[in-house]
Phi, psi and omega in degrees: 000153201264120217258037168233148209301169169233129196256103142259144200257109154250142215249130166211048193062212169310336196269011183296143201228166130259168177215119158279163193186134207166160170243164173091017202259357180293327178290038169209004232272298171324299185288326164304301176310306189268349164290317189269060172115348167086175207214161163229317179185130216230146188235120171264115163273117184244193183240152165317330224242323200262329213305298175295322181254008163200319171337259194316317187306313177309290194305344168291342223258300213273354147258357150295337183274341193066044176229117223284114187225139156220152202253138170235145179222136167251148206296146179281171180093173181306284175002317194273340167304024181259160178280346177297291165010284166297316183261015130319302174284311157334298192282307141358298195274321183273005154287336151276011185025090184256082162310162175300354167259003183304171154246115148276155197228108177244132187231109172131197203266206181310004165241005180267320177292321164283347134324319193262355167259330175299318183318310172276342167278333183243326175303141187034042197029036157116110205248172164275138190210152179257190166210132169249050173330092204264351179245139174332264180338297193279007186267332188257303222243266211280346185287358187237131171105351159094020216247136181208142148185232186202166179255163151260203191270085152122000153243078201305167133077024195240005147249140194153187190198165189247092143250118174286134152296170181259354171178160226229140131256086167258089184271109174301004188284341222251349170300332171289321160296010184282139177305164216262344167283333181258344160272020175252309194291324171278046139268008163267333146001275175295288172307333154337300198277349167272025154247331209253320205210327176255106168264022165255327159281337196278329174300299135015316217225309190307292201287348180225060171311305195277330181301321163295333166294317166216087145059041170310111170342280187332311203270336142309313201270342144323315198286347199276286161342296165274342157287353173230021135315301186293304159288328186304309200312310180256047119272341165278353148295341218187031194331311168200062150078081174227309161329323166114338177324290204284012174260023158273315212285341206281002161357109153095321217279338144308314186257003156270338163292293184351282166309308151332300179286318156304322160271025157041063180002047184215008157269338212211132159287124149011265188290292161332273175330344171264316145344286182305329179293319193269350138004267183309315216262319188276344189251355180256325173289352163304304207286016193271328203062039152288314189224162162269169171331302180325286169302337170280016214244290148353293161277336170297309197289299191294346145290345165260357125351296201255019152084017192266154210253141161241009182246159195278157195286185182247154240004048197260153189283098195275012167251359174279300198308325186285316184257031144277324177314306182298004166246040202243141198272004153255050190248095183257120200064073191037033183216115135355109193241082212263136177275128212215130165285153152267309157199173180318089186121024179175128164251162184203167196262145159238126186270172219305123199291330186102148195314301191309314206292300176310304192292243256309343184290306209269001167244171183235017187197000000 
């Protein structure tokens, strides 16, 4: 396979990206920013974690470039996903005097991006910002679609906006520095789009398990390339989820928020919870007769394959879990609404399926 970057386009009108993919490409980082509309002064929000090993390093490359940068950095994990947070940074930026031509820059991972987007969606009623993705999970997933916020107490994601970045960095190289649970949680993702809308990539995924367990370039950057393919398609259908298209990608994500919000978003990764979701979601449409065995058989063994957990951990209350699900931003006209297969590669959205049927999902024995 050819080590030249691969470009997907997402089409949104005026509001239209690339999202680049590639290994090496944080070494382009300056010209990606500044081809698309140019820079004067640019502020990047990172992570602790993320900080040492690409933040500051970025933000050095864009004053060798003679463009005026400052580094924000925030604690890593969900936790940091707060409105203190925010009007921390907020504040932050208008104290170092950041104006309506600043460029936000987010380097790390799905909290970081969504922090850093809400941020630039609101600060000064809205600045330009790129996403630099460093973890698997925001490279497949949150770094694409435009989607940003924060959470409340027992709610993920339920203040925030729909800002498209002006362009995607996905370098695949910085995937080697990942820890090895969290490049196992964006593999729930990857697999995810291969239940929802491709069953030739989740096979895909099936026959080239061990290569992706270790990291092969090739097999990243394909699996990378098609996930975000994948979502770009259905967000340019569905910008912001008024069709009902884009509550596909929400797959596990019902019964995976949920579980975040009982374990006070700091046991469970994401991308596990999201695992664990689409478990549950796949074992309440068998028992529905949406689907056979086979296929939920099928998605359990390639998520544990990819080293992700699918059963709800022991002791979380699972009637604590069914009415956090009633605080879920899809819960529409009174009803609990679950993205549920049809078979591997196709989904429909279903409304409250009924309780029992749900607490049954959520055991495994």
């Amino acid at each position: 396979m050819s080590n030249e970057a691969a470009t997907v386009r997402v089409s949104l009108a005026e509001r239209s990206y690339d999202i680049q993919i590639g290994e090496g490409l944080l070494d382009q980082a300056v010209e990606f920013v500044t081809s698309r509309g140019g820079a004067r002064h640019v502020v990047v929000i990172t992570d602790a974690n993320v900080d040492e090993l690409y933040g500051d390093a970025l933000a050095d490359r864009f004053v060798d470039a003679g463009v005026e940068s400052h580094v924000l950095v925030v604690e890593a994990g969900e936790p940091s996903k707060s409105t203190d947070v925010v009007a921390d940074l907020w504040q932050t930026m208008l104290d170092e005097g950041c104006d309506r031509q600043t460029v936000v820059i987010a380097v790390g991972g799905g909290v970081v991006g969504d922090i850093a987007g809400f941020v630039a969606a609101t600060f000064a009623r809205g600045l330009r910002f790129f996403q630099v993705p460093t973890t698997l999970l925001a490279q497949v997933d949150s770094s694409v679609g435009g989607k940003t916020g924060v959470n409340l107490e027992g709610a993920k994601n339920m203040v925030g906006a729909f800002w498209q970045p002006d362009g995607v960095l996905i370098d695949t190289a910085v995937l080697k520095t990942l820890p090895e649970e969290e490049f196992c949680a964006g593999l729930a993702e990857v697999v995810k789009y291969g239940v929802i809308l491709d069953a030739e990539f989740f096979a895909y995924l099936e026959a080239n398990a061990d290569a992706i367990m270790d990291r092969d370039p090739a097999a990243l950057r394909t699996i990378i390339q098609r996930s975000c393919r994948l979502k770009a398609d259905v967000v340019e259908a569905d910008e912001r989820e008024e069709t009902g298209l884009r509550a596909k990608l929400n797959y596990g994500h019902t019964f995976g928020h949920a579980l975040e919000a009982a374990t006070g978003y700091s046991e469970l990764l994401h991308g596990e919870a999201v695992a664990i979701g689409m478990a549950c979601a796949s074992r309440l449409a068998q028992s529905m007769g949406r689907i056979d065995a086979e296929a939920t058989d099928r998605q359990v063994k390639l998520l544990e394959r990819f080293e992700l957990p699918t059963a709800i951990p022991e002791g979380i209350d699972l009637g604590e879990l069914s009415a956090l699900m009633w605080r879920d931003k899809k819960v529409k006209d009174g009803e609990v609404r679950f993205v549920l297969p049809t078979r591997i590669g196709e989904v429909e959205t279903v409304a409250s399926p009924g309780d029992d049927l749900v607490l049954a999902s959520m055991r495994t024995s």
